[in-house]
C-alpha positions in Angstrom: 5.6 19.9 4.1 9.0 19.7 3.3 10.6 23.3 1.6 10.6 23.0 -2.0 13.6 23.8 -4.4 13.3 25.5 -7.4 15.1 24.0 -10.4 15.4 25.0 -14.3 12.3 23.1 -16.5 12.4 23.8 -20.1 10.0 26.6 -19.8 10.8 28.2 -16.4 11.1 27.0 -13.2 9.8 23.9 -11.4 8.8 23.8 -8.0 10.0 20.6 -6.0 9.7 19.0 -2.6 12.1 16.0 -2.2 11.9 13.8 1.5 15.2 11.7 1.5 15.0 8.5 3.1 15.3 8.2 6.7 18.3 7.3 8.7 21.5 7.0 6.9 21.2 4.2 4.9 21.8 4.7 1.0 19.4 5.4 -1.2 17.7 2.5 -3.0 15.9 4.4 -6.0 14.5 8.0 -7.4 10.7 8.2 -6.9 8.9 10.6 -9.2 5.3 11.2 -8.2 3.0 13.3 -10.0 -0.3 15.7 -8.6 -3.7 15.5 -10.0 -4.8 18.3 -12.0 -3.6 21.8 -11.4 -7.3 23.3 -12.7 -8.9 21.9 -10.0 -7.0 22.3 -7.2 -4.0 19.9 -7.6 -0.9 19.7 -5.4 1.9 18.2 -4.9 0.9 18.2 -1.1 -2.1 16.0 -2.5 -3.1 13.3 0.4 -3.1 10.6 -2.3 0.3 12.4 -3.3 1.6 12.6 0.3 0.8 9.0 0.6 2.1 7.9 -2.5 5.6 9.7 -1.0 5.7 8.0 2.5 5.6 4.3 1.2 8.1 4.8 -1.4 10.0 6.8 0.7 9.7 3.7 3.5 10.9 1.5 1.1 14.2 3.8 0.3 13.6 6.0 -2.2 14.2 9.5 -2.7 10.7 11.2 -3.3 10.4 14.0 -5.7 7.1 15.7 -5.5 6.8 17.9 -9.0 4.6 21.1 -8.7 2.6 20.9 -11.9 3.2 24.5 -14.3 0.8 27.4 -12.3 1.0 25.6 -9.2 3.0 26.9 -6.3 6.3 28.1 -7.5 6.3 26.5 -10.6 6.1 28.8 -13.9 4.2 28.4 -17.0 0.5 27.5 -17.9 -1.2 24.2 -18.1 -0.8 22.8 -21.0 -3.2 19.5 -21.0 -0.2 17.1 -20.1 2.0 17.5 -23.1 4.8 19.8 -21.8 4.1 18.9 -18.1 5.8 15.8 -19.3 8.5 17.5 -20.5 9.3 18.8 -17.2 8.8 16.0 -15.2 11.5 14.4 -17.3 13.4 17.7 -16.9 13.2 16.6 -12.9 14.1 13.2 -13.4 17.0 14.3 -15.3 17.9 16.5 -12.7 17.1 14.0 -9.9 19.9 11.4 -11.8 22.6 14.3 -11.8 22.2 14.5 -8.2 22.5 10.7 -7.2 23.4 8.9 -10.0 21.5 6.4 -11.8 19.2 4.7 -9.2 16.4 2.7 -9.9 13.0 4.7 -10.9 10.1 4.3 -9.7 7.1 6.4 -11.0 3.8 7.3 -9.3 1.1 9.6 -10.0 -2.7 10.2 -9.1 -5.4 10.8 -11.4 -4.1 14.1 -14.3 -1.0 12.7 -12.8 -1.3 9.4 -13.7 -2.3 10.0 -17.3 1.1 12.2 -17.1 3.2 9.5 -15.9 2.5 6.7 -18.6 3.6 9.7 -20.9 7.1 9.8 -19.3 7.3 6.4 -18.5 6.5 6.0 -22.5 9.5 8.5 -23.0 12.0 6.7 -20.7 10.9 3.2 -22.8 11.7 5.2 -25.8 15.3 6.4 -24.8 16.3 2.1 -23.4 15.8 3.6 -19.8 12.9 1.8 -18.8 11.6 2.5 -15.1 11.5 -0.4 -12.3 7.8 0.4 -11.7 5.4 2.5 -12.4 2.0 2.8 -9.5 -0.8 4.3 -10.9 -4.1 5.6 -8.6 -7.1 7.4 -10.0 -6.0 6.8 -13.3 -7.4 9.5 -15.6 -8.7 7.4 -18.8 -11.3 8.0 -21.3 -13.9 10.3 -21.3 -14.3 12.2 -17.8 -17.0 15.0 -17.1 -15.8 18.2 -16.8 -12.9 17.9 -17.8 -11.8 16.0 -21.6 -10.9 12.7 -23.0 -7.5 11.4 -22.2 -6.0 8.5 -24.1 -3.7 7.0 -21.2 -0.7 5.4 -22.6 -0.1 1.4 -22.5 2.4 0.9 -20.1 4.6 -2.1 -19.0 3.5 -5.6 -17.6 3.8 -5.5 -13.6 2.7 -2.0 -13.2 0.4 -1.6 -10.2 -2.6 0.0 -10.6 -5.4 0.9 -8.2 -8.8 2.7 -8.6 -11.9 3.2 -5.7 -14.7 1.6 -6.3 -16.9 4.3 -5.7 -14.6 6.8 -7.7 -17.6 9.3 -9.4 -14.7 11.8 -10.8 -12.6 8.8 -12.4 -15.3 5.8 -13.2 -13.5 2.6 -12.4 -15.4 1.4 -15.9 -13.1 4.0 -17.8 -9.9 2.2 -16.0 -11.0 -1.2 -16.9 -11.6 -0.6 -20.4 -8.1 1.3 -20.9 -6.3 -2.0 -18.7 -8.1 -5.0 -20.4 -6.7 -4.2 -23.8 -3.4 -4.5 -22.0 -3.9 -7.6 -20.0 -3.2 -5.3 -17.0 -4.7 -6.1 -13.5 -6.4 -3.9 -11.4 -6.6 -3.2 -7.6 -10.4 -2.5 -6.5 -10.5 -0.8 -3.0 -14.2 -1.4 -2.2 -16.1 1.6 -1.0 -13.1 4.0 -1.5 -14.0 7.8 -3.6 -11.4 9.1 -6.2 -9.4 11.0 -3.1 -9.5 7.7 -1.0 -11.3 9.3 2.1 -10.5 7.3 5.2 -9.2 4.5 2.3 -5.5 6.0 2.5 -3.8 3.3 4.9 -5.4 0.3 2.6 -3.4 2.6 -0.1 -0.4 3.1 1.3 -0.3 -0.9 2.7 -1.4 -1.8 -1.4 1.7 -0.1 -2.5 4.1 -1.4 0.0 2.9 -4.9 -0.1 3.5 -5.0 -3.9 6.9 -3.7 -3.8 9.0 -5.3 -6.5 11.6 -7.1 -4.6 
């Protein structure tokens, strides 16, 4: 994994690791991709994560992989996705001083994914709507262990995908939070919540649907 910077969040510190495209080509968009949940064992050096990364990054982007507050160098507690959005929009803002005003693209997987409809819901809010948002695991509704989250709406073309055989995350909990919103979702048959031997159908999902 990449060496992570450290940059200011509004509480502390925030851990970072950014891949820049490869070759010299310019940069065709910021990617902001967000870890599952740092109270049970989430990292920004997540597979899903990692994945996520490498076919955004394939298609151009810069990839910005947020550690979550606790996690790795990043300081502050957990704080149940309310000021963990604050800093990933801390990020982005940092991201956009550093290369301008390219196209975003947000990701996230499962804790992270409920986080990212929050700052995509913040970016509508401000008239700076991301290109796309890809959303895997999606923590919605009630899960075991863990609490209730009530997942944002977010925008028409917004790709989602869920495992079939996801125990942590039931795909019935992703359903009910997309149908409401008209909002298809990708099945991968047999795949868990972590995508276990699934993470090339994943990473060939993301880059087929690539908004041209």
């Amino acid at each position: 994994m990449v060496q992570p910077l450290l940059i200011d969040g509004p509480d502390g510190k925030i851990e970072v690791f950014i891949d820049l495209p490869a070759g010299d080509a310019a940069p065709q968009g910021i990617a902001l991709i967000a870890h599952p949940h740092p109270l049970f064992g989430g990292t920004a050096d997540n597979k899903v994560v990692t994945t996520l990364a490498r076919a955004l990054r394939g298609k151009g982007c810069i990839t910005l992989r947020p550690s979550f507050r606790g996690v790795g160098g990043s300081q502050g507690t957990h704080n149940h996705g309310d000021k963990e959005t604050d800093d990933l929009l801390a990020v982005l803002a940092w991201a956009q001083q550093q290369w301008g005003t390219l196209p975003i693209t947000l990701a996230g997987f499962s804790f992270g994914a409920f986080v990212i409809t929050r700052v995509a819901k913040k970016l509508a809010d401000t008239q700076c709507d991301a290109r796309w948002l890809v959303l895997v695991g999606t923590a919605a509704g009630y899960i075991e262990g863990a609490r209730s989250y009530a997942t944002e709406a977010v925008a028409t073309g917004t790709l989602v995908i869920h495992g079939e055989k996801d125990t942590t995350v039931p795909l019935a909990n992703v359903l009910a939070w997309a149908e409401p919103l008209e909002l298809p979702v990708v099945v991968v048959p047999g795949a868990d919540h972590f995508f276990h031997r699934k993470l090339h159908i994943l990473q060939d999902i993301v880059r087929r649907a690539w908004p041209a």
